[in-house]
Each structure stands twice: as structure tokens, then as C-alpha cells.
C-alpha positions in Angstrom: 0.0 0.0 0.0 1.5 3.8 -0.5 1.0 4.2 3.2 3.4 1.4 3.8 5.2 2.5 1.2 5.7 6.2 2.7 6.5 4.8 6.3 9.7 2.6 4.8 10.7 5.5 2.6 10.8 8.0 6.0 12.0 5.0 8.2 15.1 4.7 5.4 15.8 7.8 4.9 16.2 8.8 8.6 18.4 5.5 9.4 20.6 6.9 7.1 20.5 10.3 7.8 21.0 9.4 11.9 23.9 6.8 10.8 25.4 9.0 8.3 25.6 12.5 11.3 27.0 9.9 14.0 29.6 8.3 11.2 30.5 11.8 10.7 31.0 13.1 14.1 32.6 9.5 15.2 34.9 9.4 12.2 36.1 13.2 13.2 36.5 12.6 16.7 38.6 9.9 16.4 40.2 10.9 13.0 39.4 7.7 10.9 37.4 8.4 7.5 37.0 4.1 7.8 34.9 4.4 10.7 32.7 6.7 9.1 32.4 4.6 6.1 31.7 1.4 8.5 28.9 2.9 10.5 27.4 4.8 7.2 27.2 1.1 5.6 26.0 -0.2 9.0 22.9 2.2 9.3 22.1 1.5 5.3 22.3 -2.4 6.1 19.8 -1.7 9.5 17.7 0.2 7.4 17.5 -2.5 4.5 16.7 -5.6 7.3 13.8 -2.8 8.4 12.4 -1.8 5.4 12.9 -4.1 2.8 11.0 -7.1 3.7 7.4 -7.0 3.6 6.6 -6.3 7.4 3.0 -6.2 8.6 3.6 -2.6 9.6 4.0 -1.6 5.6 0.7 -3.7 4.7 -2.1 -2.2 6.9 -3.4 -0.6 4.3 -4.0 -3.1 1.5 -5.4 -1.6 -2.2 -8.7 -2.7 -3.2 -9.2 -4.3 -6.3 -11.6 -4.6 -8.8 -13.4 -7.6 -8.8 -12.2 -10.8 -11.6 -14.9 -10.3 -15.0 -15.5 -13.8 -16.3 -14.6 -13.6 -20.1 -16.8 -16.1 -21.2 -16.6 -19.4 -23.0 -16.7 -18.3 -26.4 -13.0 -17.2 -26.6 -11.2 -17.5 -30.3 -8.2 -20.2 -30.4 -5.3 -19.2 -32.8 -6.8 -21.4 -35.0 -10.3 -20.0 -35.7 -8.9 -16.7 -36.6 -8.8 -15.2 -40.2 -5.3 -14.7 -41.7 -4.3 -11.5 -42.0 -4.1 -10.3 -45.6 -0.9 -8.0 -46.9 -1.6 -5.3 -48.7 -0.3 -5.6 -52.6 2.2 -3.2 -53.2 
């Protein structure tokens, strides 16, 4: 549902944003671009294990769909149909 779909795109986006501001200020502290990188890549792996599976929290709101129209009985095989007929040129 697009409600679900909002929720993981704001749940996403802010473990990201969260992991990439503590990477930052970690990774400046203590002077190591590596362990900015490794908590950056940690917080986009947390927020893929959150958001990527189909949780129950992303499908409260399921889409309703139209009902299945029976086509009928009478459809055309392959073989019933009329050949197509080129134009002379």
C-alpha cells in the first residue's frame, strides 16, 4: 500500500541520515574516514533488514481491487482466426 510504502521511505531515509551524522562526528573525533564509512554502511544495512521485507507494519493498508470479469466461453483459439491479408504493393 502507499502508506506502507511512505512509512519505509521515512524510516530509510532517517536511518541513514542518523547513521550518516554519527559516522560523521565519530569518524572526526577519532580521525578515521574508515569508521565513518563502516557505520554509514552499517545504518544502510539496519535500514534494509527494516524496510525491505514485507513487514506487517507496511501492509495495513491493502489496495482494493476490482473484482475478476469472467470472459466467457466463447473465446477465439489461434486457430479459428482469419489470416491476416498483406496489402499488394
Amino acid at each position: 500500500d502507499y502508506k506502507g510504502q511512505k512509512l519505509a521511505e521515512q524510516i530509510f531515509q532517517g536511518i541513514i541520515l542518523v547513521s550518516a551524522i554519527i559516522g560523521f562526528i565519530y569518524g572526526y573525533i577519532t580521525e578515521q574516514f574508515g569508521w565513518t564509512v563502516y557505520i554509514v554502511m552499517a545504518g544502510f544495512a539496519l535500514s534494509c533488514l527494516l524496510t525491505l521485507p514485507p513487514w506487517p507494519m507496511y501492509r495495513r493498508n491493502p489496495l482494493k481491487w476490482l473484482p475478476v470479469q469472467e470472459s466467457g466461453t466463447d473465446e477465439k483459439k489461434p486457430a479459428d482466426r482469419k489470416p491476416k491479408r498483406h496489402a499488394k504493393s
